[in-house]
N, C-alpha and C positions, 0 to 999 in steps of 0.2 A: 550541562553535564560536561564533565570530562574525562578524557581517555590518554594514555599513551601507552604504547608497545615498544619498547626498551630504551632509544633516546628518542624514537618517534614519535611528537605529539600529534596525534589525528585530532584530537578535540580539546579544547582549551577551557572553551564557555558556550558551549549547545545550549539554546534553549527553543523548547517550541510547543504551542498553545495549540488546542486542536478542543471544536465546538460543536455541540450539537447539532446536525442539521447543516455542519456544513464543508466542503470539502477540502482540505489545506494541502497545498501541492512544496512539496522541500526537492530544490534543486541543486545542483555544484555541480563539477567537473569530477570524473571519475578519480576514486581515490580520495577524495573530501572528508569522507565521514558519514556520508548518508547510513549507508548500512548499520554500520558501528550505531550512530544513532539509537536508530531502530533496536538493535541488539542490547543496550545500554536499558532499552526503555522496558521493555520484557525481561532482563534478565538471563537474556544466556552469555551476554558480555557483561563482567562486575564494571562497575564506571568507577574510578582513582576519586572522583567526587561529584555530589547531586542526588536528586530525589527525583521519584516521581511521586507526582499527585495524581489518581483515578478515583473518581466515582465518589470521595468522600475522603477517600482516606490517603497520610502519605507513606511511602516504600521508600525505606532506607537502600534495602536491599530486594529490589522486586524479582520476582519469581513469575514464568511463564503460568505455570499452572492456578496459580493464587487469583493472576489478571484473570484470565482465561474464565474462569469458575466466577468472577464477578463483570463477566459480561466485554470483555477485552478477546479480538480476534486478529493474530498475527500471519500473515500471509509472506514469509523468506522469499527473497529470491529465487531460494531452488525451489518453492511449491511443496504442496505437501503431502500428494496420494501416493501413496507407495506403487512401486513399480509391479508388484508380484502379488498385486489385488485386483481384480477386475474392478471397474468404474464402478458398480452397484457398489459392490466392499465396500469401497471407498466412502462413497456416498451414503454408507450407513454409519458412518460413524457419527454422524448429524444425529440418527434415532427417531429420525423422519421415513414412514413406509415408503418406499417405490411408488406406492398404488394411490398414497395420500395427492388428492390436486392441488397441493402448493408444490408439494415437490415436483408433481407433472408442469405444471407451470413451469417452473424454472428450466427444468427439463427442454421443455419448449423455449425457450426463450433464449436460452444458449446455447441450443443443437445440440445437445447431447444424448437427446433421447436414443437415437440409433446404435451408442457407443456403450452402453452400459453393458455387453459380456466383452469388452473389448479389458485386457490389462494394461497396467501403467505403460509395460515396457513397449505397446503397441501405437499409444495416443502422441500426438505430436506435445510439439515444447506449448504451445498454442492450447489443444485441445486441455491439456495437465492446467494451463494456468484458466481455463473459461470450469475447469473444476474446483481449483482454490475458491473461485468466485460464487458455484455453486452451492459449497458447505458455505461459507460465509453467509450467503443468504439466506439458508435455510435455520441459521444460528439465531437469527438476525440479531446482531452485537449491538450493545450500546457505541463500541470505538472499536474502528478498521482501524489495522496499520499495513500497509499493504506496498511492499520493497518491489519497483520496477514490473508495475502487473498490463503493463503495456508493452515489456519488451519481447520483440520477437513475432508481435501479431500480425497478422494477415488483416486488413484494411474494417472487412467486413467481421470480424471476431473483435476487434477494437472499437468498432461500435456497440457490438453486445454489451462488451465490458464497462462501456461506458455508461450507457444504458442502465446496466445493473447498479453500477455507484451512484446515480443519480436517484434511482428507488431507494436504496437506502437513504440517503443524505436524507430524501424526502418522508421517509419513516422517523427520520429523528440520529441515525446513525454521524458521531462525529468520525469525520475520517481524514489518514494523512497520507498519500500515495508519495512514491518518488518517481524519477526516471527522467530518461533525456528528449522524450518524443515530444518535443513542442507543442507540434497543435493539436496532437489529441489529448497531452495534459491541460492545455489552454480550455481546451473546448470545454472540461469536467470540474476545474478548479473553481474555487470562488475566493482564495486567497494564497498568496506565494510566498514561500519563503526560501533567501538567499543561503545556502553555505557555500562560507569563503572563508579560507585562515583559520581554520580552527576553531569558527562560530557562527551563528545564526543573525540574520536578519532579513525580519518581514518588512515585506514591499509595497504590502496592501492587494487591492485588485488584481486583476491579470491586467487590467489596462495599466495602473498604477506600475506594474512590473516592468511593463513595455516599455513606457516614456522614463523609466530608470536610465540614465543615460554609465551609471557603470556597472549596470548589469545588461545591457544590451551590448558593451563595449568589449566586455571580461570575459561573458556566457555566454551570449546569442551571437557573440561576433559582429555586435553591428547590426546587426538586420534582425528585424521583428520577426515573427513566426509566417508571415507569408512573405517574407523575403525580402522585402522592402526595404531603401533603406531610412 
């Protein structure tokens, strides 16, 4: 895909595959294009050129709510509970009861049980994104897309998250996360892909990503994700 914003080109020739089952990690350097990506790929940025392919069919021009209704689950940057809903609110817009044990489940699984008369404006950057994480589960989507759902966590809430993408994957969920946190995207990826220059390219494994010696040079600066060099 491509994009530019007036003589800015952000993206040239994006492309990027994403499987069932399994979890595809898109990195760069801030300001790359990741997001625009993402945004390119649902529809709230028109892309200057490119398609998506979903589920069967292709989008000239895709549209959040079309995806969405066929089984497509976008998770922004900024997240997505409204701040001037309590958690439950929130949480029903899934149409999954409170009282139902998959939603307790979940509930359990990513503390949140406690915070449900809590409102947006009260729950940390943290607690807001281990919500993104709970309607997404509760959806349970054919394909995550999910912009920086690592940034900003607290060690043990990053495990949650982690946690929870891996049930999915393991459900069959294809999924593409971004972000810059090394080893906790290392930990949950099963394959990486580079943006650089205004394009894509896959590395393969995380191992495969590592021994990249001009992605270890350009991105990681050298040193692998435990710091070695």
């Amino acid at each position: 895909m491509a994009r530019q914003f007036g003589e800015r080109k952000v993206l040239t020739a994006a492309t990027v595959h994403v499987h069932p089952g399994r979890i595809t990690l898109l990195m760069g350097r801030n300001g790359c294009g990741k997001s625009t990506l993402l945004k390119l790929i649902v529809g709230t940025v028109r892309s200057d050129f490119g398609t998506v392919h979903f589920n069967q069919r292709m989008y000239l021009r895709p549209q959040l709510h079309l995806l969405a209704r066929r089984g497509l689950f976008y998770i922004p940057e900024r997240g997505l509970p409204s701040r001037y809903l309590t958690l439950e609110q929130n949480l029903s817009m899934s149409r999954v009861p409170v009282n139902d044990p998959r939603m307790q489940q979940i509930l359990h699984d990513l503390a949140l049980g406690h915070l449900l008369s809590s409102f947006g404006t009260q729950l940390s950057g943290g607690e807001r994104r281990l919500t993104d994480i709970a309607l997404c589960m509760l959806k349970q989507p054919l394909c995550l897309l999910a912009d920086e759902p690592f940034q900003g966590m607290a060690p043990i809430d990053g495990e949650r998250i982690a946690r929870a993408l891996h049930t999915l994957r393991d459900n069959g969920t294809a999924i593409l996360v971004t972000g810059h946190e090394v080893n906790a995207l290392f930990e949950v990826a099963d394959e990486v892909v580079w943006m650089t220059g205004g394009t894509t390219h896959l590395l393969g494994s995380v191992a495969q990503a590592r021994a990249n010696d001009q992605f270890r040079r350009e991105y990681l600066g050298g040193r692998d994700p435990a710091g070695t060099r």
